[in-house]
Backbone as JSON Lines, residues from 0, in Angstrom:
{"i":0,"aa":"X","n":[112.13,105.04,109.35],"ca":[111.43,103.83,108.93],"c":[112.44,102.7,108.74]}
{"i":1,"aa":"X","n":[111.73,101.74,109.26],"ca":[112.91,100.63,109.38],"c":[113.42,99.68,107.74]}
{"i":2,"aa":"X","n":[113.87,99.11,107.46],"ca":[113.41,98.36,105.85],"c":[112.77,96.97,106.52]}
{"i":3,"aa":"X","n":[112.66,96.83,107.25],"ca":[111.86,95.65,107.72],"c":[109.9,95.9,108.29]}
{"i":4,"aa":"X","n":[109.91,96.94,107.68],"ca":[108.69,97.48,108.12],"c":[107.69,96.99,107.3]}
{"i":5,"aa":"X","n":[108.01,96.04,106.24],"ca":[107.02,96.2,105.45],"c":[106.73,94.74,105.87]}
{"i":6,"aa":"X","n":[107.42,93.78,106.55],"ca":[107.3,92.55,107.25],"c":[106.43,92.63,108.06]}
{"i":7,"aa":"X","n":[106.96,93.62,108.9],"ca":[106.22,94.13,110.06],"c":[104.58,94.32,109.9]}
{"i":8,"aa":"X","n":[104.4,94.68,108.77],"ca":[102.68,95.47,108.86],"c":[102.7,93.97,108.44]}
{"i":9,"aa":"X","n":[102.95,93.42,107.45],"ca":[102.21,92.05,106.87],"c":[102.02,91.22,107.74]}
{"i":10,"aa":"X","n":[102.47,90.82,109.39],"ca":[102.23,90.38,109.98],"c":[101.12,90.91,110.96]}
{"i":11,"aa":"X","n":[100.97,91.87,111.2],"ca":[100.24,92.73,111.86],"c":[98.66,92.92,111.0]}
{"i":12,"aa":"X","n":[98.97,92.76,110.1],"ca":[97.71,92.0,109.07],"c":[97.09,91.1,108.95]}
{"i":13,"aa":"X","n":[97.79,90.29,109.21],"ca":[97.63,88.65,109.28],"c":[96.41,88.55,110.25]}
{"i":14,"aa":"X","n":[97.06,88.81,111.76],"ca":[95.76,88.98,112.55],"c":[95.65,86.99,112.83]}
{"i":15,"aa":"X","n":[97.04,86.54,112.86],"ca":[96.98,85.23,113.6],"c":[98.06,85.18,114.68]}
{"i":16,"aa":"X","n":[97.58,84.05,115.53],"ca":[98.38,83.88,117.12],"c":[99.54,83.05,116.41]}
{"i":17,"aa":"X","n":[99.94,82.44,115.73],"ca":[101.67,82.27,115.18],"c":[101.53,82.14,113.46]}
{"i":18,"aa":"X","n":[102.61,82.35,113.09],"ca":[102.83,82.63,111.63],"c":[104.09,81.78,111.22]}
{"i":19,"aa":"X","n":[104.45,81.64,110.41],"ca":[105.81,80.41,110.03],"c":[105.78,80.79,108.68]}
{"i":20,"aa":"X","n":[106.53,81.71,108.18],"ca":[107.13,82.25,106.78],"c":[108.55,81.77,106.46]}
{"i":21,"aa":"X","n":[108.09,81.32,105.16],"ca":[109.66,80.75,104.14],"c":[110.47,81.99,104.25]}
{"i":22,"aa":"X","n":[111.7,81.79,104.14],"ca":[112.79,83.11,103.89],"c":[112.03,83.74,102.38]}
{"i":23,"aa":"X","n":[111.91,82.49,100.91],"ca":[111.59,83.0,99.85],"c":[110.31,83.84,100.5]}
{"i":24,"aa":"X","n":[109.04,83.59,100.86],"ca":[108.08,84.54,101.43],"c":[108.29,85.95,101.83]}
{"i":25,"aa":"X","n":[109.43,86.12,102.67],"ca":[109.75,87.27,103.65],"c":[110.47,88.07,102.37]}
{"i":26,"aa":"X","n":[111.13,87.47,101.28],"ca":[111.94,87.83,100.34],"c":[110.9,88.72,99.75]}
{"i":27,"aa":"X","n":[110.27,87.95,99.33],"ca":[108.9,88.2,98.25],"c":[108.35,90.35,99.03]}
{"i":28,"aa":"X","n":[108.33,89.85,100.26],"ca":[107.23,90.79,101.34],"c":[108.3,91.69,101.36]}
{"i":29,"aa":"X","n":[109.76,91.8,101.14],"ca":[110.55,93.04,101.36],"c":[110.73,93.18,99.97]}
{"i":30,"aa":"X","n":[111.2,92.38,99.21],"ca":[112.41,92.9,98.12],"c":[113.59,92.62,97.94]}
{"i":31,"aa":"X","n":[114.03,91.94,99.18],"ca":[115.41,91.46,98.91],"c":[115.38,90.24,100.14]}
{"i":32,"aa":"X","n":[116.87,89.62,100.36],"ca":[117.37,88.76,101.25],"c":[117.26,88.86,102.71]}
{"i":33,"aa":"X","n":[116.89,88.63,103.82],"ca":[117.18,88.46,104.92],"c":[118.94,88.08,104.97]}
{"i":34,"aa":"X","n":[119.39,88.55,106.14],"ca":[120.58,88.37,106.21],"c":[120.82,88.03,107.66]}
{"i":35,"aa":"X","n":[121.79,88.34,108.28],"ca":[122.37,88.16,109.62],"c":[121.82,89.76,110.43]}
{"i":36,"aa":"X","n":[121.95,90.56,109.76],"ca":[121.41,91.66,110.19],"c":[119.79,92.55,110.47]}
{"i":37,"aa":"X","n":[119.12,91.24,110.06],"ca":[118.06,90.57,110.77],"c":[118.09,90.51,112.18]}
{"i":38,"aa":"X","n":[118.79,89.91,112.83],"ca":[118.83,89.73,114.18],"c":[119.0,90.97,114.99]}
{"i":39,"aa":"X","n":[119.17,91.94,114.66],"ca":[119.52,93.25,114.93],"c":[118.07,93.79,115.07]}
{"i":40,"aa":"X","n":[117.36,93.67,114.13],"ca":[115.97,94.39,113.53],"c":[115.23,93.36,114.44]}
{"i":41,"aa":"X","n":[115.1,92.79,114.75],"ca":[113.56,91.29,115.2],"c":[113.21,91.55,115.93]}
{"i":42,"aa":"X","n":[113.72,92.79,116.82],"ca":[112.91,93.38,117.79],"c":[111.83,94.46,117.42]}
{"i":43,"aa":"X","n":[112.28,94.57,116.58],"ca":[111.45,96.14,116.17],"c":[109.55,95.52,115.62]}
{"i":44,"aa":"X","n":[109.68,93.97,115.83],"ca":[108.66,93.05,115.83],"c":[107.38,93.66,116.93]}
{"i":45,"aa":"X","n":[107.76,93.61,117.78],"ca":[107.43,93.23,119.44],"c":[106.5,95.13,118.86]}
{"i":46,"aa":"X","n":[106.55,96.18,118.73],"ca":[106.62,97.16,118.12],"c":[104.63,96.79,117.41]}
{"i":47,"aa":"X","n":[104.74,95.76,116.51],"ca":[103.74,95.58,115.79],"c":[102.69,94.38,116.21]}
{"i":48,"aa":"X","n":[103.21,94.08,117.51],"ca":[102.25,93.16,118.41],"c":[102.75,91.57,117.95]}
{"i":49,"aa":"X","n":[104.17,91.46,117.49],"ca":[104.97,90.2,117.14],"c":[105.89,90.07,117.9]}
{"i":50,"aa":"X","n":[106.24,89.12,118.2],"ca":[107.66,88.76,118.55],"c":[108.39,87.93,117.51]}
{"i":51,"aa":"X","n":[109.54,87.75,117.01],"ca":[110.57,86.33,116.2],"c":[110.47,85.13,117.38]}
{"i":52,"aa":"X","n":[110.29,83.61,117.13],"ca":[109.84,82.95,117.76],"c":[111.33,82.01,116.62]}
{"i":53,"aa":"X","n":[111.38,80.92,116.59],"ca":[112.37,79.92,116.05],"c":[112.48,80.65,114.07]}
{"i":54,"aa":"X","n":[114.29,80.86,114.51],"ca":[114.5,80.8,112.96],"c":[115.82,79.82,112.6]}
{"i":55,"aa":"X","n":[114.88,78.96,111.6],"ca":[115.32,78.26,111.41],"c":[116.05,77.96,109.8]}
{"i":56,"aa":"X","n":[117.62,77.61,109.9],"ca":[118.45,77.94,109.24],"c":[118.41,76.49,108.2]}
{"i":57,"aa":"X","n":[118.03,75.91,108.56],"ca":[117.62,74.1,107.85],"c":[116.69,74.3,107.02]}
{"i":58,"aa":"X","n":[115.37,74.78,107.43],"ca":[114.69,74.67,106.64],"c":[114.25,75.98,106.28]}
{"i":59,"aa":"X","n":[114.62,76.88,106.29],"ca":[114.5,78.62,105.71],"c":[113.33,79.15,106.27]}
{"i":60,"aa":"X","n":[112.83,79.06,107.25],"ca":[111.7,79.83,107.58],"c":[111.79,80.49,109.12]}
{"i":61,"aa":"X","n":[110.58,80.95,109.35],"ca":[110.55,81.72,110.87],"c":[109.86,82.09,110.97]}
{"i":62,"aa":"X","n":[109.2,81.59,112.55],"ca":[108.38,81.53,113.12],"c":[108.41,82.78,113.76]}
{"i":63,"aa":"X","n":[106.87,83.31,113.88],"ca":[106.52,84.5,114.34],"c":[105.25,84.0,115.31]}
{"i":64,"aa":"X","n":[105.43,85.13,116.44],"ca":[104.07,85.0,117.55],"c":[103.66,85.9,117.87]}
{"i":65,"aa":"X","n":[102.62,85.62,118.0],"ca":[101.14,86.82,118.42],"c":[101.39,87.43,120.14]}
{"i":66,"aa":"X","n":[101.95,88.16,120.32],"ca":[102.11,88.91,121.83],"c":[100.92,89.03,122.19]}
{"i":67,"aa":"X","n":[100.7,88.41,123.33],"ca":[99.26,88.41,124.13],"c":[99.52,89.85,125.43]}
């Protein structure tokens, strides 16, 4: 089980064609920080019918999309 899994279902919940979560949000939905080692995991998205779409380091959030 991944520790990003619990991102994973909450998006897969959602049940919308794009999503745009604050870092504090994603914080909230795991338990701890996003890090750099994030980028490692963002595939394991694609997995739960998501892809990572723009993350953006300015304004703390990231964009998620609905895989058609």
């Amino acid at each position: 089980m991944s520790k990003y899994e619990p991102l994973w279902e909450y998006l897969k919940s959602t049940k919308k064609e794009n999503y745009q979560l604050s870092y504090e949000k994603i914080r909230n939905i795991l338990g701890f920080e996003i890090n750099h080692s994030f980028l490692n995991y963002k595939k394991e998205a694609k997995e739960y019918g998501y892809e990572v779409g723009k993350i953006s380091m300015k304004e703390k959030n990231i964009l998620f999309h609905k895989i058609k």
